[in-house]
C-alpha positions in Angstrom: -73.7 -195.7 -75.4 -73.2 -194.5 -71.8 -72.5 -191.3 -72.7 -75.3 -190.9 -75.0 -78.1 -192.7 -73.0 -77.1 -191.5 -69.7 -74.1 -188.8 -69.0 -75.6 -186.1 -71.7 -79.7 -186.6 -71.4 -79.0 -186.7 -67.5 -76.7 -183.5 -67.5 -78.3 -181.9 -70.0 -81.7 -181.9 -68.1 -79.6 -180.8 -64.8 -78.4 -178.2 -66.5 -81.6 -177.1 -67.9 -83.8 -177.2 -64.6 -81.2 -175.3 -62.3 -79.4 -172.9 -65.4 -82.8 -171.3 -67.8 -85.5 -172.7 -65.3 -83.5 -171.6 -62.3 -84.6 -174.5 -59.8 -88.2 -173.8 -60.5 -89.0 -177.3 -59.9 -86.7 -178.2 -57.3 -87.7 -181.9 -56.7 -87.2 -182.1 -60.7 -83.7 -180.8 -60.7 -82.7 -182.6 -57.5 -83.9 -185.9 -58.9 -81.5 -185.1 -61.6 -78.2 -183.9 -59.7 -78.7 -187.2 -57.5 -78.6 -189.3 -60.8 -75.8 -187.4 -62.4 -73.8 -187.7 -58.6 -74.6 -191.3 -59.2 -73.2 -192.0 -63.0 -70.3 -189.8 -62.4 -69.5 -192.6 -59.8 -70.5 -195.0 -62.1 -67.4 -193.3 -64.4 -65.1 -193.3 -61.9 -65.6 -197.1 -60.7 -65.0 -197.6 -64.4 -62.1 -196.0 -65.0 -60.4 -196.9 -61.7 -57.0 -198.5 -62.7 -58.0 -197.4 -66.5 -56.1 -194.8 -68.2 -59.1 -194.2 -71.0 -62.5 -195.8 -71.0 -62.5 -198.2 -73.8 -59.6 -200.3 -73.9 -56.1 -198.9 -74.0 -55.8 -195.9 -76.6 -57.6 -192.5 -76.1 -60.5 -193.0 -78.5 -64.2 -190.9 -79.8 -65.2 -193.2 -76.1 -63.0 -191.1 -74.1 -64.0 -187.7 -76.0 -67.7 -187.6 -75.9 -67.2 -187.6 -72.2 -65.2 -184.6 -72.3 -67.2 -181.8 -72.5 -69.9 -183.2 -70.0 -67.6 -184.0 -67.4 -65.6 -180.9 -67.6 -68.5 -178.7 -68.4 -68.0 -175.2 -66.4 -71.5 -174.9 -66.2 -72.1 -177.3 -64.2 -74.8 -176.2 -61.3 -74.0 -177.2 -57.9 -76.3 -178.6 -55.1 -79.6 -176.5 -53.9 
């Protein structure tokens, strides 16, 4: 559930606002690149001393992550 109500809707709109809208509403997509900066530390806190994130086997948990948090897209700060 954290992945699907917070990690993708947050990225995805990141990635919309500074990617096809190219920061055209900067206060938008900096509103959004705070809260992803703030879940992704949310994530790490998590998984510090965890090797996956739900429990002790790699599971569907651990791979909806994956393509959000190693997404090559990813837009850096304005």
């Amino acid at each position: 559930m954290f992945q699907m109500a917070s990690i993708g809707p947050m990225m995805g709109q990141l990635i919309v606002f500074r990617g096809p809208w190219q920061n055209k509403a900067p206060e938008v997509s900096n509103r959004y690149f705070k809260e992803v900066s703030r879940l992704f530390k949310v994530l790490n806190t998590h998984l510090e001393g965890r090797e996956y994130f739900a429990g002790s086997e790699y599971t569907i948990a651990d791979i909806a992550f994956l393509p959000w948090i190693r997404c090559p897209a990813l837009p850096v700060p304005p």
